[in-house]
PyMOL commands that place a pseudoatom at each C-alpha (Angstrom):
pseudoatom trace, name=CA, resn=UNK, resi=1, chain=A, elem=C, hetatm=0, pos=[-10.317, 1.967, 3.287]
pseudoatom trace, name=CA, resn=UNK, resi=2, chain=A, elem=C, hetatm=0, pos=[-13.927, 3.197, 3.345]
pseudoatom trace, name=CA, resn=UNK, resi=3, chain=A, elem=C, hetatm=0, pos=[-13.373, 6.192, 1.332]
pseudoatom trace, name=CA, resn=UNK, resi=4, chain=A, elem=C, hetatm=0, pos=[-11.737, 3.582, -1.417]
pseudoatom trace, name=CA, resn=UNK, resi=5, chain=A, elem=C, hetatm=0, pos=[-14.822, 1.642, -1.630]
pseudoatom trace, name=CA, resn=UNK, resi=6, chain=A, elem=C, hetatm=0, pos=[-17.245, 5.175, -1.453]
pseudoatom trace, name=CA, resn=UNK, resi=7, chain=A, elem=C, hetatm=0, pos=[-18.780, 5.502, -4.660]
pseudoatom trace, name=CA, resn=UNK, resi=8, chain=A, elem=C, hetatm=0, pos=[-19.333, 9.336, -4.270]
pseudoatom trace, name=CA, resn=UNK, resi=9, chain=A, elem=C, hetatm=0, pos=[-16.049, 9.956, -5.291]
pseudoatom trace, name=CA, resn=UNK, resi=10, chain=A, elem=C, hetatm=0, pos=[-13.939, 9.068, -8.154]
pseudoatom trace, name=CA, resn=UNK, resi=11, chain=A, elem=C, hetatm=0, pos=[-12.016, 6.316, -9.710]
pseudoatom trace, name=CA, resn=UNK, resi=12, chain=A, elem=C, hetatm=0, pos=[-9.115, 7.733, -9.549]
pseudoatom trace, name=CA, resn=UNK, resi=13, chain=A, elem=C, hetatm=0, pos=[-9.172, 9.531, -6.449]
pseudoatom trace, name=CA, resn=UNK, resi=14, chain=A, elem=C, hetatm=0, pos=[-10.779, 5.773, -4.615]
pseudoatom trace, name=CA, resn=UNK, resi=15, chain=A, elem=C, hetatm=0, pos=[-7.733, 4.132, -6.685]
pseudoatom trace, name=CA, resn=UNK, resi=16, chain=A, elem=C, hetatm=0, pos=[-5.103, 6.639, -4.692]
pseudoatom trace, name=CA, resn=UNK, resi=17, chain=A, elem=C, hetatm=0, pos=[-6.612, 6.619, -1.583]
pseudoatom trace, name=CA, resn=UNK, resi=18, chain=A, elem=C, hetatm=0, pos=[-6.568, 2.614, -1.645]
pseudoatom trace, name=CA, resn=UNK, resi=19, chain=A, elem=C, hetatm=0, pos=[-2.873, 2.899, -2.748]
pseudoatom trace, name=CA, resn=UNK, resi=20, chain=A, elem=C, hetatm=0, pos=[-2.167, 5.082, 0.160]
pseudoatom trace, name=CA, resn=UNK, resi=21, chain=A, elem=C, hetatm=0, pos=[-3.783, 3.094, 3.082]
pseudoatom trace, name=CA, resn=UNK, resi=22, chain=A, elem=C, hetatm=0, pos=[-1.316, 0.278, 1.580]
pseudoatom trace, name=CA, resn=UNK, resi=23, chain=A, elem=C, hetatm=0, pos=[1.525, 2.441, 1.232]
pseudoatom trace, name=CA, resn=UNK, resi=24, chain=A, elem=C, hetatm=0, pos=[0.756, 3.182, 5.540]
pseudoatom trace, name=CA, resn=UNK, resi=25, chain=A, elem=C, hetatm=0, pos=[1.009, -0.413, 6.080]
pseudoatom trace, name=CA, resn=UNK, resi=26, chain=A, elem=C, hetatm=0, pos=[4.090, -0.423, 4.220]
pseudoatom trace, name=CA, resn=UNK, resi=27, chain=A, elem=C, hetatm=0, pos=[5.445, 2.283, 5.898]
pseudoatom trace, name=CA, resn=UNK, resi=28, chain=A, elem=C, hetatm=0, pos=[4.392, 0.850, 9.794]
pseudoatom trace, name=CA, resn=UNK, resi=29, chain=A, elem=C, hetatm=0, pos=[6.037, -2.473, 8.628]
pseudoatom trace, name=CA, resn=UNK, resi=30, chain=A, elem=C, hetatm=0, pos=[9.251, -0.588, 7.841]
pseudoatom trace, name=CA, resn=UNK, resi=31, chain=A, elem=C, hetatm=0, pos=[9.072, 1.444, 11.275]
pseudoatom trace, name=CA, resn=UNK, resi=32, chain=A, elem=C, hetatm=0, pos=[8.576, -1.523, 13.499]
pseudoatom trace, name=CA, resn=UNK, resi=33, chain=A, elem=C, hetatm=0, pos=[11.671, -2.244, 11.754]
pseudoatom trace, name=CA, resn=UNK, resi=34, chain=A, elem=C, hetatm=0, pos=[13.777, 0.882, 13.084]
pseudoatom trace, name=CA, resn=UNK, resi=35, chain=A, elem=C, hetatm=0, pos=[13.632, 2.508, 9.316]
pseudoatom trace, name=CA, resn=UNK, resi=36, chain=A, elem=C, hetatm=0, pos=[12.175, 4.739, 7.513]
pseudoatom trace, name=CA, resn=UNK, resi=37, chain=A, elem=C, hetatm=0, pos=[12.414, 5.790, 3.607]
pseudoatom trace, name=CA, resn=UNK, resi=38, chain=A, elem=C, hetatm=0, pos=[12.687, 9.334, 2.966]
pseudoatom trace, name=CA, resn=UNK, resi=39, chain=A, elem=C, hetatm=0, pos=[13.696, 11.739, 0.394]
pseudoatom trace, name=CA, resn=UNK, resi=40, chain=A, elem=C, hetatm=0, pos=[13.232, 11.074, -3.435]
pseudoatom trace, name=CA, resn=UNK, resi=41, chain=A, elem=C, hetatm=0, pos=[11.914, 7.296, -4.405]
pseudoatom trace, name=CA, resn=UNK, resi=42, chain=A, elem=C, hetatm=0, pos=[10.729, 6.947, -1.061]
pseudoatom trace, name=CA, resn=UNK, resi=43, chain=A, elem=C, hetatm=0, pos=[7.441, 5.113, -1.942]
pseudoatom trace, name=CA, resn=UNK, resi=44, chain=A, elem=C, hetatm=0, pos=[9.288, 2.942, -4.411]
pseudoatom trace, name=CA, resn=UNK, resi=45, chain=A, elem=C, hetatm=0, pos=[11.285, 1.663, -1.487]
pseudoatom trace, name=CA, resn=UNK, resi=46, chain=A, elem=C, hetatm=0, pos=[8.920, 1.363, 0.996]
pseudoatom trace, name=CA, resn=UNK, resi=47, chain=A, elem=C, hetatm=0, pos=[7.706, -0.958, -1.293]
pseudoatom trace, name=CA, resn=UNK, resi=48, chain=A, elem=C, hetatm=0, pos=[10.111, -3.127, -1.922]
pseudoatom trace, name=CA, resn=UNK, resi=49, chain=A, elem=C, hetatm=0, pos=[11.286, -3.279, 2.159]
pseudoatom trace, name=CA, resn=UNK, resi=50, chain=A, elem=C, hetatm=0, pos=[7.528, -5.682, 2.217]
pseudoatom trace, name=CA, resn=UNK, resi=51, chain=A, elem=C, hetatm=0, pos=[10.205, -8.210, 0.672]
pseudoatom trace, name=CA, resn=UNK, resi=52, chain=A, elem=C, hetatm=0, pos=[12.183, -7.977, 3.889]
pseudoatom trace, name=CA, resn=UNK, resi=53, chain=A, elem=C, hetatm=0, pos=[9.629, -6.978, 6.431]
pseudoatom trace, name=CA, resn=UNK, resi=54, chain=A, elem=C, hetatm=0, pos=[6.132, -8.729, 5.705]
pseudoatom trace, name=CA, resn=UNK, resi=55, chain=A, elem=C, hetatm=0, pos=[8.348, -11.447, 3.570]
pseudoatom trace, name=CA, resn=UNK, resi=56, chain=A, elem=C, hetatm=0, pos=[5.827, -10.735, 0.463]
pseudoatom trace, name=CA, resn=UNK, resi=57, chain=A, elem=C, hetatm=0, pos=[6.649, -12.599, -2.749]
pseudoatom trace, name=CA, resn=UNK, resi=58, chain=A, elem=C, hetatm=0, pos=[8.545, -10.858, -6.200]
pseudoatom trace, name=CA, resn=UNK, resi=59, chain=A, elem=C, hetatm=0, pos=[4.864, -10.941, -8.224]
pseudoatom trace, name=CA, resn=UNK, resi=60, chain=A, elem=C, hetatm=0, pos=[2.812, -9.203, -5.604]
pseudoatom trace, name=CA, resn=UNK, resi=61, chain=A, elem=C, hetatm=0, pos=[5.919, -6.647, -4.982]
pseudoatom trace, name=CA, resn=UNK, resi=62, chain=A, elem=C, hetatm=0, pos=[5.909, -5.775, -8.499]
pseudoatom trace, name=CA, resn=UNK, resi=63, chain=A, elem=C, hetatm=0, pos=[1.988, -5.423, -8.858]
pseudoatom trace, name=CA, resn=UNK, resi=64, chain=A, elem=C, hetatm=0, pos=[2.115, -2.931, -5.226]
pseudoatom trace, name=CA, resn=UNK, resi=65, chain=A, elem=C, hetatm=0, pos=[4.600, -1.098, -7.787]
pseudoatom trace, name=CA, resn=UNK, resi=66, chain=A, elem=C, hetatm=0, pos=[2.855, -1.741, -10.958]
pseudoatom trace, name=CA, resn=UNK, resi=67, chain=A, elem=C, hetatm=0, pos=[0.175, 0.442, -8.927]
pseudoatom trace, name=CA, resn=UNK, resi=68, chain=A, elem=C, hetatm=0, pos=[2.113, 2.819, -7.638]
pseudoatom trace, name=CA, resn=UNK, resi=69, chain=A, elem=C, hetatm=0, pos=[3.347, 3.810, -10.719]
pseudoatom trace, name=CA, resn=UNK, resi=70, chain=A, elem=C, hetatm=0, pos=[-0.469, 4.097, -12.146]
pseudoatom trace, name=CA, resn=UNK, resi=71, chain=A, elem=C, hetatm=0, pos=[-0.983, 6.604, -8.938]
pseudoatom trace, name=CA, resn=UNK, resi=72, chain=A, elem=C, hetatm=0, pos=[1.749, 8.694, -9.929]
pseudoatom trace, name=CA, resn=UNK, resi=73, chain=A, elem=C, hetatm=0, pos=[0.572, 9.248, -13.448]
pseudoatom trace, name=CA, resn=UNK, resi=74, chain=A, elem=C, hetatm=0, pos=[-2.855, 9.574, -11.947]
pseudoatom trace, name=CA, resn=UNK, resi=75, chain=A, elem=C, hetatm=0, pos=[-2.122, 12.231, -9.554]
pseudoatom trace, name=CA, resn=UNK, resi=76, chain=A, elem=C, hetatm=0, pos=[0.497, 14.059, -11.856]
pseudoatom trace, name=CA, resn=UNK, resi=77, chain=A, elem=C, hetatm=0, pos=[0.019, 13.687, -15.173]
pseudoatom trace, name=CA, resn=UNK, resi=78, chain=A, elem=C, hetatm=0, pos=[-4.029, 12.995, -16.240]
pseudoatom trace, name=CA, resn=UNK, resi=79, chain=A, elem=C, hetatm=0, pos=[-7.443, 11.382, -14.651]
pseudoatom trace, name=CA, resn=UNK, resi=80, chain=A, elem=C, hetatm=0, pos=[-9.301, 9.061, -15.874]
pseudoatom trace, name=CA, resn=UNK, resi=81, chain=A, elem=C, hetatm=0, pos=[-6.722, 6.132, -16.469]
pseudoatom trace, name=CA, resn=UNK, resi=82, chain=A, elem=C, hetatm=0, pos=[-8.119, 3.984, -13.584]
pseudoatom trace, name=CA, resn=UNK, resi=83, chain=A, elem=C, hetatm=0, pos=[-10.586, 1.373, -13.891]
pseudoatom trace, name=CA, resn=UNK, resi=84, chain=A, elem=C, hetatm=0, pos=[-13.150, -0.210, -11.559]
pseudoatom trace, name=CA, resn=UNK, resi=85, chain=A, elem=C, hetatm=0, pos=[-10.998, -3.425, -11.601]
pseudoatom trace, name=CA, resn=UNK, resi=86, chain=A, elem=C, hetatm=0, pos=[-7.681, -1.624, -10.827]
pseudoatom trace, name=CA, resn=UNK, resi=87, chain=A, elem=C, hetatm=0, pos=[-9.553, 0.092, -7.992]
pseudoatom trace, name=CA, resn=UNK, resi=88, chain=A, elem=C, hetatm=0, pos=[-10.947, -3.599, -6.453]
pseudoatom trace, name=CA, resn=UNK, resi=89, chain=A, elem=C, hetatm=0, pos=[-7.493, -4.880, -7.215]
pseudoatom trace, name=CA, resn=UNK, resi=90, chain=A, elem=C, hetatm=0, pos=[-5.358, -2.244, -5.613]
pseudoatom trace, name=CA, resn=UNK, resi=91, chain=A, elem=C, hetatm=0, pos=[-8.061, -2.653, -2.287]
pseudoatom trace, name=CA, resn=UNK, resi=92, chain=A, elem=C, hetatm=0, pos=[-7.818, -6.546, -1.931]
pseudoatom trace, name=CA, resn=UNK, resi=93, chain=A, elem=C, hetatm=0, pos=[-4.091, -5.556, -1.839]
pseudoatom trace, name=CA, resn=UNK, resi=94, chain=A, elem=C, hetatm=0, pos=[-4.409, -3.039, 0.734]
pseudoatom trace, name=CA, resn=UNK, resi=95, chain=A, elem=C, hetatm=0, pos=[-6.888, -5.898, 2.756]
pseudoatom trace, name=CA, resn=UNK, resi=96, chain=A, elem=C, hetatm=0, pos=[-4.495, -8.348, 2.326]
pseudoatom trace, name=CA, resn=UNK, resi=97, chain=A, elem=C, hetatm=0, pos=[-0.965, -6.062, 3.327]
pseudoatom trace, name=CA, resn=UNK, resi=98, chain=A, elem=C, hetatm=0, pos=[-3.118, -5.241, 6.504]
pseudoatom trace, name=CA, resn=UNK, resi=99, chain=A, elem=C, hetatm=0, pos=[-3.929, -8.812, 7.434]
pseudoatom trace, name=CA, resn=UNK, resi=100, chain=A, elem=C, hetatm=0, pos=[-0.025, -9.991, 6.637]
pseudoatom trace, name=CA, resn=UNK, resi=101, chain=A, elem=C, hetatm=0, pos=[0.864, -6.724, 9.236]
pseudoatom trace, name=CA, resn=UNK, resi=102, chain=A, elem=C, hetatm=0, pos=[-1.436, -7.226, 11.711]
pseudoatom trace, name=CA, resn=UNK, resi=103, chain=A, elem=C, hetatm=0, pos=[-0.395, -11.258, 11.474]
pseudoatom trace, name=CA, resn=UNK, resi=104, chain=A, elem=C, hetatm=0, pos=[3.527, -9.950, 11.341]
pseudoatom trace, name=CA, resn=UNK, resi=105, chain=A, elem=C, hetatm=0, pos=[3.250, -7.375, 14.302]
pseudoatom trace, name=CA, resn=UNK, resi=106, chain=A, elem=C, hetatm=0, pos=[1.890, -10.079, 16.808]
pseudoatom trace, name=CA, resn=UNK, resi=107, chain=A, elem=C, hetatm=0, pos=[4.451, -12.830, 15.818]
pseudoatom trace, name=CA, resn=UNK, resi=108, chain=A, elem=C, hetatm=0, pos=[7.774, -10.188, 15.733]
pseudoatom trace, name=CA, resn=UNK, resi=109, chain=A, elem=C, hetatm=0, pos=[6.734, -7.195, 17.514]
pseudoatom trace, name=CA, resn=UNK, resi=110, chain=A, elem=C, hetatm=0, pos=[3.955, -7.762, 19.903]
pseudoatom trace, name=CA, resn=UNK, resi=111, chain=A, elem=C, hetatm=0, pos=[5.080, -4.860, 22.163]
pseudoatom trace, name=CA, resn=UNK, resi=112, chain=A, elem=C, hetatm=0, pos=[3.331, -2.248, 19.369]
pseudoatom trace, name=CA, resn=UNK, resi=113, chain=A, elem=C, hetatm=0, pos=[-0.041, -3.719, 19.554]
pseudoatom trace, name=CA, resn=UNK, resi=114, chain=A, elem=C, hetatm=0, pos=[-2.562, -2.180, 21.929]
pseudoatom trace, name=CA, resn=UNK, resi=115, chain=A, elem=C, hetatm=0, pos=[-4.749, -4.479, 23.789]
for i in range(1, 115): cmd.bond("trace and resi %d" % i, "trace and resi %d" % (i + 1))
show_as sticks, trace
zoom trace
């Protein structure tokens, strides 16, 4: 989350690294779970577990993907597609999927938080 917000380094580059501290919480929600997503598409359905794991709502679902498909042209295919606002969006998202986690892990699975 710091490097997101570091203005040393790019746009795109704070955009993925924002996308991929809220892909982690995606990922530990899904684990806590017993599953994992692997293989081909895996980050598209990591995604849309938060529906069944952190209970998130349709809209912000499809905005988690809107970004991740933004990443994947950013990373792969050319730079310079991200703005400033995408970059504060797709952090208040990763803020907010880390709150809903944190919240989530103490009421289902309090065992995997360390005192």
């Amino acid at each position: 989350m710091a490097d997101a917000q570091a203005n040393t380094i790019s746009i795109d580059r704070r955009f993925a690294t924002a996308y991929n501290a809220a892909l982690t919480v995606s990922v530990a929600a899904l684990a806590a779970s017993g599953y994992r997503a692997a293989g081909e598409g895996h980050h598209y359905w990591t995604i849309q577990s938060l529906a069944f794991t952190l209970q998130l709502d349709a809209e912000t679902i499809e905005k988690f993907n809107k970004f991740r498909r933004k990443r994947n042209t950013s990373d792969y295919e050319r730079t310079g597609i991200v703005s400033k606002k995408e970059v504060t969006e797709m952090l208040e998202l990763a803020k907010s999927l880390r709150i809903s986690l944190e919240a989530w892990l103490m009421k289902n699975h309090p065992e995997l938080l360390q005192e």
